[in-house]
C-alpha positions as CSV (number, residue, x, y, z in Angstrom):
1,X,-15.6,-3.6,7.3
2,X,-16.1,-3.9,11.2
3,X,-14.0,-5.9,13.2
4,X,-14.6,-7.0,16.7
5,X,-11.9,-7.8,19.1
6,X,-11.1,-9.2,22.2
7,X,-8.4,-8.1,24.3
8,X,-8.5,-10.5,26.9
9,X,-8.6,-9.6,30.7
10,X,-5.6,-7.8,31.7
11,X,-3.2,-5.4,30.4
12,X,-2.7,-3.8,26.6
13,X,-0.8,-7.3,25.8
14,X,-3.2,-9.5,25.8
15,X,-4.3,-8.2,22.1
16,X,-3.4,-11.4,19.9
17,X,-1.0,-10.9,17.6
18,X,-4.1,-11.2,14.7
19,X,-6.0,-8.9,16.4
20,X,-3.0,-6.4,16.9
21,X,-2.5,-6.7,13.0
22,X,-6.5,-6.0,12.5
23,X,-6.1,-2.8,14.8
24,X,-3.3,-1.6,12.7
25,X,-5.0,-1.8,9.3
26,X,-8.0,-0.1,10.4
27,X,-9.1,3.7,9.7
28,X,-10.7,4.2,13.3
29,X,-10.7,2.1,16.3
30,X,-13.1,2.0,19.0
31,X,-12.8,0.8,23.0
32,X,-16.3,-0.3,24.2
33,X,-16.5,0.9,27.3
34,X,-19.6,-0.4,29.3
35,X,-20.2,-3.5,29.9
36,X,-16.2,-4.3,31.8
37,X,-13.5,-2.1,33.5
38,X,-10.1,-1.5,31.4
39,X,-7.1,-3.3,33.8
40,X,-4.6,-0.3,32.4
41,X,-4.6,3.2,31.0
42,X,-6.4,4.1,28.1
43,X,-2.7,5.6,26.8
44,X,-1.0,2.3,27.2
45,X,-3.1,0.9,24.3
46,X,-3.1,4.3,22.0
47,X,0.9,3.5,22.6
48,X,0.9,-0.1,21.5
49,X,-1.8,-0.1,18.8
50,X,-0.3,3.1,16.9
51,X,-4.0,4.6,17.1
52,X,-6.3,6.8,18.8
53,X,-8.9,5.1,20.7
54,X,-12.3,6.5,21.1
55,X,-14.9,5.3,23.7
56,X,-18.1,3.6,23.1
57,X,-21.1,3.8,25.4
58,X,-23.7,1.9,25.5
59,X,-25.5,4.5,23.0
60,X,-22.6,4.3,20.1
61,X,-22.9,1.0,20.4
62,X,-26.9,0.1,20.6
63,X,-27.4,3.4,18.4
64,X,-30.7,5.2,18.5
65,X,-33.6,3.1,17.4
66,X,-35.9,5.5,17.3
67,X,-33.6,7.5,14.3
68,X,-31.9,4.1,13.3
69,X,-28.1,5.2,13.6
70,X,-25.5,3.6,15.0
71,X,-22.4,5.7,14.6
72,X,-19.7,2.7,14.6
73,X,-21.9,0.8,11.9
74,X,-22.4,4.2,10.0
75,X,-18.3,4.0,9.8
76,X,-17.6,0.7,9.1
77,X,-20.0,1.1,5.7
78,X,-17.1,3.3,4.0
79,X,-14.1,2.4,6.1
80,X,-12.2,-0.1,8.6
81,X,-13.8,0.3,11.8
82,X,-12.4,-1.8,14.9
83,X,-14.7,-2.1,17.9
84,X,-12.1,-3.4,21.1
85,X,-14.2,-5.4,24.0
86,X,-12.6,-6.6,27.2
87,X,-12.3,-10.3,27.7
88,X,-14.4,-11.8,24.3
89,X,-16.4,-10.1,21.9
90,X,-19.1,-12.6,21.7
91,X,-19.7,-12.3,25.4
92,X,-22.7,-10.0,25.7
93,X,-25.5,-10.2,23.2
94,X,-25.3,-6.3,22.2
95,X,-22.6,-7.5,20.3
96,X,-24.4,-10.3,18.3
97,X,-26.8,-8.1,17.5
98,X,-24.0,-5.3,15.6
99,X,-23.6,-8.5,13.5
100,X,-26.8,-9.3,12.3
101,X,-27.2,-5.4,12.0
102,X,-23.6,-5.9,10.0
103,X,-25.7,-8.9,7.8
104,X,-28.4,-6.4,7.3
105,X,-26.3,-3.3,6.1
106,X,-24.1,-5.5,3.8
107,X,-21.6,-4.7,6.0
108,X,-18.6,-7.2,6.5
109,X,-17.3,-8.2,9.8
110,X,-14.9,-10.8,11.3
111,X,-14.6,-11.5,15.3
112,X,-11.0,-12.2,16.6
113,X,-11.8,-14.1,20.0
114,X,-9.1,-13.8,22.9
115,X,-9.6,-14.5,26.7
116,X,-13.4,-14.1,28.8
117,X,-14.2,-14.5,32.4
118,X,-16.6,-17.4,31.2
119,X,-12.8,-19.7,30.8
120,X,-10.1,-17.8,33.0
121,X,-12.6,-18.5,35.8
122,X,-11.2,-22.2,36.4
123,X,-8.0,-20.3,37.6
124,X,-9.9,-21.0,41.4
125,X,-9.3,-24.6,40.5
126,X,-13.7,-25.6,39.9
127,X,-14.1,-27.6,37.1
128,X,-15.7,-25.5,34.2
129,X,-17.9,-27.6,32.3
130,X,-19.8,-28.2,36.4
131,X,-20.2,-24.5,36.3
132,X,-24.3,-23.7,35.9
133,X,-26.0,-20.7,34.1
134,X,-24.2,-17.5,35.2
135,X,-26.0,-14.7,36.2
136,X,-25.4,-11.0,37.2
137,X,-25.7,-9.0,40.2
138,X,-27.3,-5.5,39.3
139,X,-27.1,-2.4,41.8
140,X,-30.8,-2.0,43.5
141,X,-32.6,0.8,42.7
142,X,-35.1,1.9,45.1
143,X,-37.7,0.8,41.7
144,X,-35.8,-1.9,41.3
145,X,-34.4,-4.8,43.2
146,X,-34.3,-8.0,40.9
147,X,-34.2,-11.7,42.9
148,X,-33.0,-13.0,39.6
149,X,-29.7,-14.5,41.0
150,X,-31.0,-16.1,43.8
151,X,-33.5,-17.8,41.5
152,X,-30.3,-18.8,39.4
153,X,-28.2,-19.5,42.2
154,X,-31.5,-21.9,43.8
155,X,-31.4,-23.7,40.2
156,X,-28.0,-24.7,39.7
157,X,-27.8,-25.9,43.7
158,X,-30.5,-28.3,43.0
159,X,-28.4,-29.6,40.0
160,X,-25.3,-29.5,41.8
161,X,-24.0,-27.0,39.5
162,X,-21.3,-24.1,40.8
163,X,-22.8,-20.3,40.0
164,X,-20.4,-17.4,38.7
165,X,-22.9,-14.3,39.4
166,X,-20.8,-11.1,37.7
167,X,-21.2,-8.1,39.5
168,X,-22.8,-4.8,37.9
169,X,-20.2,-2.0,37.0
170,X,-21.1,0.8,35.5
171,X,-17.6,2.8,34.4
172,X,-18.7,5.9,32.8
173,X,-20.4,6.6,36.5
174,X,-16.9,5.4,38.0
175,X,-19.2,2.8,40.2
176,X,-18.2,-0.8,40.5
177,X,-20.0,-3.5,42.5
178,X,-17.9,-5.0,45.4
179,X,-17.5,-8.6,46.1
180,X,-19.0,-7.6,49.7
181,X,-21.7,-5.7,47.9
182,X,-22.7,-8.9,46.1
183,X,-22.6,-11.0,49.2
184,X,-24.9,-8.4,51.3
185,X,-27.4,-8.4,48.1
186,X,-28.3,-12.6,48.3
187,X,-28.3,-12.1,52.2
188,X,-30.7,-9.8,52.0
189,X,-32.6,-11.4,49.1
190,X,-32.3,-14.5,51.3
191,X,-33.7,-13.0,54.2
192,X,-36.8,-11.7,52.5
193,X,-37.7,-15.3,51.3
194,X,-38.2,-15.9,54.7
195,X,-39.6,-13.1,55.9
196,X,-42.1,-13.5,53.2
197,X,-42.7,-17.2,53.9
198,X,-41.6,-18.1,50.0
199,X,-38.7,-20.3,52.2
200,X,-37.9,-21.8,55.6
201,X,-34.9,-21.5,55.3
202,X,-32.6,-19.3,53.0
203,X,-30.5,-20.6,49.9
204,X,-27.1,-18.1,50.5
205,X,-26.7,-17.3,54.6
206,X,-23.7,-16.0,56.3
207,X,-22.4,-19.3,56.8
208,X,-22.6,-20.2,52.9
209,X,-19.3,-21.2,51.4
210,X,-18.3,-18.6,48.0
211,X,-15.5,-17.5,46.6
212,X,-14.7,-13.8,46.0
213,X,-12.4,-12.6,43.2
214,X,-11.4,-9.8,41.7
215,X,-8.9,-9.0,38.7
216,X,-9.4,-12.0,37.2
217,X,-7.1,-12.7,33.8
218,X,-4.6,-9.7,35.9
219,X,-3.6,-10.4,39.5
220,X,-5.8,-12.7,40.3
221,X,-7.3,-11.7,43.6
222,X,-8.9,-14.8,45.2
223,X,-10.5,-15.8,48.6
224,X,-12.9,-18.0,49.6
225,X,-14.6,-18.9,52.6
226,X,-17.7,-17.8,54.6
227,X,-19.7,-15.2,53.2
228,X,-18.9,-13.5,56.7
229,X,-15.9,-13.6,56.7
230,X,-15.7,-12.7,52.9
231,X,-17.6,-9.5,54.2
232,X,-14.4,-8.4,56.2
233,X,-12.3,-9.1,53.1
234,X,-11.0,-5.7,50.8
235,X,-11.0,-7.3,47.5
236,X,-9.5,-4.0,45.8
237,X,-9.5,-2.8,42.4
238,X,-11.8,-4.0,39.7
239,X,-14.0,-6.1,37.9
240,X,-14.7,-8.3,40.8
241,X,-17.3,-11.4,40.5
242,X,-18.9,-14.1,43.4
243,X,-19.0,-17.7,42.6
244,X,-20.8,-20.1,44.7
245,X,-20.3,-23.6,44.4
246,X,-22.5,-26.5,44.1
247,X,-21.6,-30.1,44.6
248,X,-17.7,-30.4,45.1
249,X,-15.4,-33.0,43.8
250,X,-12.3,-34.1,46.4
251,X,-9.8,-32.1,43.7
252,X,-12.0,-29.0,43.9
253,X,-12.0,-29.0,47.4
254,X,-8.8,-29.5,47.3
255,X,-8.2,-26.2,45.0
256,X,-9.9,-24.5,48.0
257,X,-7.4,-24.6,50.2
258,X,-5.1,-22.5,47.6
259,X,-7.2,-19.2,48.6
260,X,-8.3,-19.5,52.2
């Protein structure tokens, strides 16, 4: 039996109280630990759940294709097997795909949802069901420097839509992308579009208007203005992500004034 689990975006208590009861009844419990950054101490949970936690990389979870092992699935076929994600399970396709692995193995599993950033984003007071395709913000590699989000970012402002772009983190490496890092990456992306004659102007400049957060579903860290000025700002700890809005209603802009 595999269970996945959400434990929302802040501290050990966000758990629901089914999925606390699913931890507890389980013979090993897993944290995945790639795709978001814990917002407490590894400890706390251990402490709350009653178990010891083990962290899941990107390879426990995937598995190795080329032998066909995936050590959490090659649990769950004999016992209970937990698999914890921050914010919602069914938030990053890896983990539809342990499902219809699940299907294949005759393996049964159940998802207990909680919190994602994909809902306790409309704490900056933008109306969710306006918010466009989201898109991510990877670190550039000197191989690899995707446009990708300014492509997204260009599609949703022609349909007015606002555009939550989640910033890369990579936690094993203890590297986390920073609001200002996002900011610098579409400025630069922007510049090269006109440098390169693909536009006359750029989509995101330093007079663009975004919002920065960090925390989200925790403290709640939230400016917005400028990108400039944004660039000045010390958003602190992490996950932090970069919205840019499309088309405002008066009771968004509104909301706006909470965070300038």
């Amino acid at each position: 039996m595999l269970y996945l689990i959400g434990l929302g975006l802040g501290n050990e208590k966000d758990i629901t109280v089914n999925g606390l009861k699913a931890v507890k009844e389980c013979d090993v419990v897993y944290l995945e630990n790639y795709t978001s950054k814990l917002q407490c101490d590894l400890s706390k949970l251990e402490e709350l759940y009653g178990k010891k936690i083990i962290l899941a990389e990107r390879g426990d979870v995937e598995g190795d294709e080329s032998k066909g092992m995936n050590p959490i699935l090659e649990d769950a076929k004999t016992k209970k097997v937990a698999l914890l994600v921050i914010g919602d399970p069914m938030g990053a396709t890896t983990h539809t795909d342990m499902l219809l692995r699940c299907k294949e193995l005759g393996i049964e599993f159940k998802v207990i949802h909680n919190t994602s950033i994909l809902n306790a984003i409309g704490i900056v007071g933008l109306e969710l069901y306006k918010f466009g395709k989201t898109t991510s913000i990877p670190f550039p590699e000197p191989s690899f420097q995707p446009e990708t989000a300014y492509d997204v970012l260009k599609l949703n402002k022609r349909n007015g839509m606002h555009t939550l772009c989640l910033l890369d983190l990579r936690p094993s490496e203890e590297r986390f992308m920073t609001v200002n890092d996002g900011i610098k990456i579409l400025l630069d992306i922007g510049k090269k579009k006109v440098k390169d004659k693909k536009e006359k102007k750029a989509l995101f400049k330093e007079d663009t208007f975004c919002i920065g957060c960090a925390r989200i579903g925790n403290d709640n860290f939230i400016k917005a203005g400028k990108a400039k000025d944004l660039l000045e700002i010390d958003f602190g700890g992490y996950p932090h992500c970069l919205i840019i809005p499309g088309k405002l209603h008066f009771v968004e802009e509104e909301a706006m004034g909470l965070w300038k």
